[in-house]
Phi, psi and omega in degrees: 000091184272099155200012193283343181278342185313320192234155183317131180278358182249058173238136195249128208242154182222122178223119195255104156204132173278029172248143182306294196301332183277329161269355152286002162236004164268314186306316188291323182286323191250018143274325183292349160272359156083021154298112181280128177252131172239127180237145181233172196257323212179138199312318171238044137304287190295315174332320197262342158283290172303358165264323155347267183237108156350107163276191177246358174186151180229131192246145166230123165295121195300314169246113190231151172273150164113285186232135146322167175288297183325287191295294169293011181260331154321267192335308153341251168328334197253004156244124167320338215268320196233014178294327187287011176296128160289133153265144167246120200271141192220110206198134153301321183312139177235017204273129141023294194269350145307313181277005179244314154321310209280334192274340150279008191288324183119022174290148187266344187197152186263083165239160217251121154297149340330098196275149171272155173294319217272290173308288157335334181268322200288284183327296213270351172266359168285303196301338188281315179288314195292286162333323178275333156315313155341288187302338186298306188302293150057260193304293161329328207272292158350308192270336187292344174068031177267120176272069161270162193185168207233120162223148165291171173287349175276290184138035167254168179264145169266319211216125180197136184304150167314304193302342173296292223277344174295340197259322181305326189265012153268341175260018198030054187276122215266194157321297188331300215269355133314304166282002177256280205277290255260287184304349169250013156279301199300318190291335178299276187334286191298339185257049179203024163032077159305147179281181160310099163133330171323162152219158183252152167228133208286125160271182166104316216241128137341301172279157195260114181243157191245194195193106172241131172299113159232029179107187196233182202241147170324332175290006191092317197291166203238144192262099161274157174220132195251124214268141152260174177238014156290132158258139198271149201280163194297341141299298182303351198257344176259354189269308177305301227255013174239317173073057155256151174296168190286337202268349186281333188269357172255352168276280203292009147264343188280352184258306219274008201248353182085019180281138186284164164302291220266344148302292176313334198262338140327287182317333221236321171079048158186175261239153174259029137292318179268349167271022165250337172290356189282310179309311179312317157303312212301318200284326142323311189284320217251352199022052156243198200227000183211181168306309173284327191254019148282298162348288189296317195283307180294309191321286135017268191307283179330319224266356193265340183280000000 
């Protein structure tokens, strides 16, 4: 079986099933794959294990006592910490309504016992890359400083960048009123299918927060971006959205504004030594290489507000 160099070697398998034999040669395929395995007898076992130690994929056998494949693979999924785990269903059963239970259940893929080695390792390095793609965009989205989020048709978030909750939490939106009012606006809202582009405008909050529709995700979920409805002054819009210091945005607005250093630095109330040590930060941050191409870059940023 050439297939062990095929997969990451620290990728870690969470494998639920109550047959002796079968997780002894599923346990056997995926050491000979240079795999770590965690095995659970039965759904909420593996439940209590996958919040333990995160796997990076999970294979569950459909029928188990106590708790079902089905039912912890719900559970699964119905936690942030671990839905974004592929599961894979491991089951004798071949009937039509079965293979579609486990995949609305959330499972990414189906395989019928008797399992083969050689198909199991293959089915799991598509789903260990797409998933490990996932987390990449993710991560990117994350980093991008974009207030984006994820809501179900109940109008709870599945999903949201540090910078949403960073901003609910400058409007002081507390849990409570996330899970009440903020989800049965959204949820009212999403059932009357907003188009590509609506906005919502969030009651409830002191601070002025909007909801704008920006489509929806494979998972079904509607892809939001949450506006604030302060506009932020054009030193603060460049401190976000460049992740320049207060005094780096004031300096490069002041460029984009066409001010000599010895303007800027009158204006700024310091030396124009210290606004080239400002340039000196700024244009790195920024990857360029001069004053006009900093210029062109805030301008840009500005022109989008």
């Amino acid at each position: 079986m050439n297939t062990t160099s095929d997969l990451v070697r620290s990728e870690v398998v969470l494998v639920a099933d109550d047959s002796p034999d079968a997780l002894s040669l599923i346990h056997d395929t995926l050491e000979a794959a240079n795999m770590d395995v965690l095995v659970a007898l039965e759904g909420k076992q593996a439940l209590t294990i996958a919040k333990r130690i995160r796997p990076d994929i999970i294979l569950l056998d459909a029928i188990m006592p106590t708790m079902d494949g089905f039912e912890a693979c719900k559970a699964l999924k119905a936690d942030p910490n671990l839905s974004s785990i592929p599961v894979i269903f491991m089951t004798g059963l071949s009937d039509t309504d079965d293979i579609v239970r486990g995949l609305e259940a959330g499972g990414v893929d189906y395989l019928t016992k008797p399992i083969q080695p050689n198909e199991l390792i293959a089915r799991m390095r598509v789903h260990l890359n797409n998933a490990r793609q996932a987390n990449n965009a993710q991560s990117a989205l994350d980093s991008m400083g974009q207030y984006l989020m994820t809501a179900t048709e109940q109008g709870s978030i599945a999903w949201a960048t540090p910078q949403t909750y960073a901003l609910l939490a400058k409007a002081r939106a507390s849990q409570v009123w996330q899970t009440t009012e903020f989800a049965q606006q959204i949820r009212s809202w999403l059932f009357h299918s907003p188009e590509t582009g609506n906005t919502l405008k969030l009651e409830g909050l002191e601070y002025p927060l909007s909801i704008k529709m920006m489509g929806y995700t494979e998972q079904k979920e509607a892809l939001l971006k949450l506006e604030d409805g302060v506009k932020p002054t054009e030193v603060e819009l460049l401190k976000s959205e460049l992740n320049l210091t207060d005094r780096e945005s004031e300096v490069l607005r002041w460029i984009a504004n066409g001010k000599t250093n010895r303007e800027i630095a009158e204006i700024l109330e310091m030396s124009p030594r210290t606004v080239n040590k400002h340039l000196e930060q700024i244009f790195p941050k920024l990857g360029v290489e001069n004053r006009t191409a900093a210029a062109g870059v805030a301008l840009r940023v500005l022109a989008k507000s």
